[in-house]
C-alpha positions, 0 to 999 in steps of 0.5 A, a space after each residue: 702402165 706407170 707403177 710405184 711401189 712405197 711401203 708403209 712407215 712402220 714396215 720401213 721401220 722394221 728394216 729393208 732386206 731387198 731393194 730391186 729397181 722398183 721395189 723395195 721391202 721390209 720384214 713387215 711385208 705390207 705396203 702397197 702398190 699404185 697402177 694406172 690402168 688406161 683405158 681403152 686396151 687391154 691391159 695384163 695385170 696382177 694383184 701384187 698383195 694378199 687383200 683382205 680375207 678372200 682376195 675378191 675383185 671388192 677387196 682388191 680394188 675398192 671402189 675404185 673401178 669405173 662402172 663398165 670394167 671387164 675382167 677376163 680371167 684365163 682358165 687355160 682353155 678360154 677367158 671367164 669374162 665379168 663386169 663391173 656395174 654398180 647398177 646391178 646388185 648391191 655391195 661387192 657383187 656389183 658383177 655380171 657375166 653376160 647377162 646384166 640382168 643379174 649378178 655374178 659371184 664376185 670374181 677372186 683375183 689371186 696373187 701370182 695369177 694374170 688377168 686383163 683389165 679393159 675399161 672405158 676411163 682411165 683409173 689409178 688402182 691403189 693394191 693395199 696388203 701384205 706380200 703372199 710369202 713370209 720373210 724367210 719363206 719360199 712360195 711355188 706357182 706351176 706352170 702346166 705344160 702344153 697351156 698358156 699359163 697367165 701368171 704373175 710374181 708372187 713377190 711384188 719386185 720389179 726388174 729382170 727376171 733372172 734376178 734372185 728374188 723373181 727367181 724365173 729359170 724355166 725349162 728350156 723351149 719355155 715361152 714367156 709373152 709379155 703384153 705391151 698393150 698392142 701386141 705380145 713380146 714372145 721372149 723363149 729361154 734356152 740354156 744353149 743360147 747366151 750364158 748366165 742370165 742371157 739365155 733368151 731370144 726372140 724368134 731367132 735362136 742364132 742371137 741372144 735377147 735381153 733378159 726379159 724385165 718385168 714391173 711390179 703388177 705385171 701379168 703374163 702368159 708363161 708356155 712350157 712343154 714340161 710342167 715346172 715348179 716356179 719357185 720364189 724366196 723372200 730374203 729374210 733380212 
């Protein structure tokens, strides 16, 4: 997926306070955030932004969306599937789960969650709106033990994750897959391999991996035998 992160003139006015690989922010926090989805995988994502009022799939994509998009939402245990049609209802709730015949409550895809997003023709989704934490502030996402958590950064920054603003030191044995659109990058964290930042590997714990690197709009599933508290600050200047 290509992704590119550009913030609005008057946000830029307002002073950058971090700029990582492909993000960059103000102390206006609002911008927005282009995804090209392709079609025909299964594609991990987030919703960078805070959208509207509720965060609903209407506020978060427009319509943008081509008729025939399947949503899969992961509650733990097994994937909520919706899909987008603007034959079927009306508006914002053009979704069905199933059963065409009628609608489904719009899905809401929040901030700091993962979802997949598999459709039939390639699109570009445009995410328009405010970072889910305040400048100065920090914002906590958790991660359940024994569950394969889909999660995301709440703060739209791309780059390693063991840079300060995604901020992801987990407990050790703590598994992070990363979907390529084929297959998964199983990456697991252990203070006893490597030092610093390079306290990864893959499969073989007698070498360490490169810290693993994240984009901006990503999702990925996050499993930890100890329940952990994935706290995350935004630098206020």
């Amino acid at each position: 997926m290509r992704k590119t992160l550009l913030m609005a003139a008057a946000a830029l006015a307002a002073g950058i306070i971090s700029s990582q690989a492909q993000g960059v922010y103000s102390q206006n926090i609002v911008g927005y955030v282009n995804v090209t989805v392709p079609s025909g995988q299964f594609n991990f994502l987030n919703n960078p932004f805070q959208a509207g009022v509720t965060n609903g799939a209407n506020e978060v994509f427009g319509t943008q969306l081509p008729d025939g998009t399947q949503l899969f939402q992961w509650t733990g245990t097994a994937y909520l599937v919706s899909t987008y049609d603007t034959s079927v209802g009306a508006d914002a709730n053009n979704w069905y789960n199933g059963d065409e015949s009628a609608t489904a409550p719009t899905p809401i895809v929040l901030p700091g969650q993962g979802y997949f997003l598999r459709t039939g023709t390639t699109f570009t989704n445009t995410f328009v709106g405010t970072v889910a934490v305040a400048a100065g502030a920090s914002i906590t996402n958790v991660a359940t033990s024994g569950l394969f958590n889909a999660m995301a950064s709440y703060i739209p920054v791309a780059g390693a994750v063991s840079n300060s603003i995604v901020n992801f030191y987990p407990p050790d044995g703590t598994q992070l897959f990363q979907w390529t659109g084929t297959a998964y990058v199983v990456s697991t964290y252990d203070t006893s391999v490597g030092a610093d930042a390079n306290n990864w590997y893959n499969g073989d714990e007698s070498a360490t991996a490169p810290t693993p690197v994240i984009n901006v709009g990503d999702g990925f599933f996050v499993r930890t035998g100890t329940t952990w508290n994935w706290v995350q600050t935004l630098p206020a200047n």
